[in-house]
N, C-alpha and C positions, 0 to 999 in steps of 0.2 A: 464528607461524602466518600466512602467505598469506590479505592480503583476499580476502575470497567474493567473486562477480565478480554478484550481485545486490544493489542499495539499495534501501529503502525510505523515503519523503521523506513525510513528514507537511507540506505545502505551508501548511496552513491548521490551528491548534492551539489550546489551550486551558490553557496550561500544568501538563497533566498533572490538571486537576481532574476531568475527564468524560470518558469513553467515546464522545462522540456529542457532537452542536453542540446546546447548549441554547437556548434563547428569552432574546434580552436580553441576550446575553455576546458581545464583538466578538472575533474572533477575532484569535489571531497569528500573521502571514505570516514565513514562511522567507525572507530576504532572498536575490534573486534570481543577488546574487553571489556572496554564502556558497554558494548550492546550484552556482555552477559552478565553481567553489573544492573545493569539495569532489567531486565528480564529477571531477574533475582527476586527484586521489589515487588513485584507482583503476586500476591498468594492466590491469586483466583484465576491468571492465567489461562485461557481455550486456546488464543488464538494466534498467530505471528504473521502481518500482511507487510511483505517486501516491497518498495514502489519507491516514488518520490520525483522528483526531476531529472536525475539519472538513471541511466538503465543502472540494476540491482548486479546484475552478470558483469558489468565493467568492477565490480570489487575484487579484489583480489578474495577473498577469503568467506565469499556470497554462499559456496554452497557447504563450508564449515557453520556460518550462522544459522544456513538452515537447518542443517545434522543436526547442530546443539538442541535448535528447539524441537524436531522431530524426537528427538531420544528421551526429552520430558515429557512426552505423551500430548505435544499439544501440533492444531492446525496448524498446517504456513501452505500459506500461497504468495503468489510474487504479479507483478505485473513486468515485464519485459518487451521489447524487440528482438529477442534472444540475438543480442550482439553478441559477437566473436565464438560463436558456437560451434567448435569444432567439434569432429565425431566424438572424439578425445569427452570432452565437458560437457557433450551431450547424455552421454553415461553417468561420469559423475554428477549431472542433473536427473537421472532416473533413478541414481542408487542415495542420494544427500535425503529422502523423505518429506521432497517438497510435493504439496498433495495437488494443488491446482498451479496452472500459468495463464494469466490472463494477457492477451496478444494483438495490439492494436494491429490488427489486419490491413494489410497493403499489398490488395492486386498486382502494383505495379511494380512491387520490390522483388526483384528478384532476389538479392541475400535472404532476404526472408521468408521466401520462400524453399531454399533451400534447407535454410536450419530448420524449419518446420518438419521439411522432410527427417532431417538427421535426427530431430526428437525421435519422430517417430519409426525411424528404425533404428533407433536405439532402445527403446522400450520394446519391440520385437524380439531384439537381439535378447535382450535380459529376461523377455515373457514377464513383463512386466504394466500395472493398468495406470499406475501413475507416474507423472504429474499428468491430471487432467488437463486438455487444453482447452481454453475457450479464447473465443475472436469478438473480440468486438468490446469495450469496459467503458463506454459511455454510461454514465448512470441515468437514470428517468427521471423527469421532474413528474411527480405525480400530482392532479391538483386536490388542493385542500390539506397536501405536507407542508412540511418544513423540516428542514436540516437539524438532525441532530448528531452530527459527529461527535461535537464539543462536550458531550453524555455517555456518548457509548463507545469511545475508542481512543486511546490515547495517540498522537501523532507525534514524530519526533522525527526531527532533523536530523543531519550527517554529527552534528557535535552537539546532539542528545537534548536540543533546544525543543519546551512544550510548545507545539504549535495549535490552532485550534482547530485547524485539519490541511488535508497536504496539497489545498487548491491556495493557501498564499501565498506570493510572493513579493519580491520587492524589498529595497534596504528600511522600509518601516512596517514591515508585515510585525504581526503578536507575535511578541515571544515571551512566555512564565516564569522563565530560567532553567535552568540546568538539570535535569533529574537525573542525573550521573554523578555531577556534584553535591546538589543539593537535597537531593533524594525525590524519590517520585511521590509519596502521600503529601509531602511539603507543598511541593510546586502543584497537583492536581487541585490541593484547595485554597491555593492564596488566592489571595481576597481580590486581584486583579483578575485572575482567571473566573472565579464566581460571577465577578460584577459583567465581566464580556459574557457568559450563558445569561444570566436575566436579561441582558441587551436583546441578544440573539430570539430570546424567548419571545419579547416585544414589540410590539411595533415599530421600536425607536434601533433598528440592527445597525451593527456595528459600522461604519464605513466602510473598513477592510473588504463584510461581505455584500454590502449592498446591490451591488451590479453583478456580482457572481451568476452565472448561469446555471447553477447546482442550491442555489438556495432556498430553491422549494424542491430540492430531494433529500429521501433518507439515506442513510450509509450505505453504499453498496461500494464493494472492493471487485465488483465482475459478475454480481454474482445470475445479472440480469443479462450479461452475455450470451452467445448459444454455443452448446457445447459442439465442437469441429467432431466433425465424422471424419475420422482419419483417412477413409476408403475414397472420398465423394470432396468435390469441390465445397471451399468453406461457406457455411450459409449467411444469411444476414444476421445482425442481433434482435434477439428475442426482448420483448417489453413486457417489466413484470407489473402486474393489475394488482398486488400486494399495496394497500395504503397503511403506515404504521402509524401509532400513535404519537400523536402531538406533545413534542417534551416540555416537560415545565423547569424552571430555574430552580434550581437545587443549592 
């Protein structure tokens, strides 16, 4: 099977213990080589989605990852809290060629509400239309889907581990091995990763995803978010009435 021509890059991680960046716990950066190493691998390449259980901005080296892949002519959006957004790295986030930021919205943060603002007048400052913002990256569960990450997007952890998308965690979540190491065409069709999409595909789903609250939606990286009127108080999130087709095991 033909790599999907979407990545998923967990920049900033937590080896698999949390869902979210806890208080107290130093995260683990994706070494900047491995991620261009492995982006290499890819001949069909569109897209580069920045996320994972750490904020992407706590990398040191977040908005070089995303120059690189901007400069190859391909998408990158990010999902963040825009932590430690100084005006400073607000710019360097308008000038790096990140095209969207998807922004778990919180009325009551005040930090975050500020860096909102610095985005945005730092893309004033530059006369500038991106990175677009959206608020809100819940995805739908639409009825009559089912999840096809594990088809159309590779995900990958801080130390380049295939995952079968970036809602697992835990010290026994899937892991395919190394596509840094071992190379990405290797690890997207070993025979472990096959046998978990025909699971996924069936009735009989894997345990990992069983109880997941995402397991009857399709891939969406924000994209069902509502875009923030920069002018106007943020709106709610928009739900998208799009149903995709039902993936079969490959």
């Amino acid at each position: 099977m033909e790599l999907p021509d979407i990545v998923h890059i967990e920049a900033a991680g937590y080896g698999g213990l949390v869902a979210r960046s806890p208080r107290g716990l130093p995260p683990v950066f994706m070494a900047f080589e491995a991620y261009r190493r492995v982006l290499e691998q890819f001949p069909n390449l569109r897209r580069v989605h920045i996320g994972g259980a750490g904020d992407p901005l706590l990398h040191p080296r977040f908005f070089d990852m995303v120059r690189h892949a901007a400069e190859r002519g391909l998408d990158v959006s990010a999902d963040s809290l825009l932590t430690g957004l100084s005006a400073e790295r607000a710019e360097a986030c308008v000038e790096s060629g990140l095209r969207r930021i998807n922004v778990p919205f919180d009325a009551q943060n005040a930090v975050l509400q500020r860096n909102l603002k610095r985005l945005h007048e730092a893309k004033r400052r530059l006369s500038a239309t991106y990175p677009k913002v959206f608020l809100g990256t819940a995805a739908v569960a639409l009825a009559g889907s089912r999840c096809d990450r594990p088809w159309r997007a590779v995900y990958l952890s801080a130390s380049c581990e295939a995952l079968p998308c970036d809602r697992v965690k835990g010290l026994r979540r899937p892991s395919f091995g190394s596509m840094h190491k071992e190379g990405a065409l290797k690890v997207w069709n070993r025979e472990e990763f096959r046998a978990f999409r025909e699971r996924l595909a069936s009735d009989a789903v894997p345990e990992v995803c069983a109880g997941c609250e995402l397991r009857h939606s399709p891939l969406d990286f924000g994209q069902n978010a509502a875009a923030w009127s920069e002018s106007t108080t943020p709106p709610p999130s928009a739900q998208s009435s799009t149903t995709p087709p039902r993936p079969t095991a490959a």
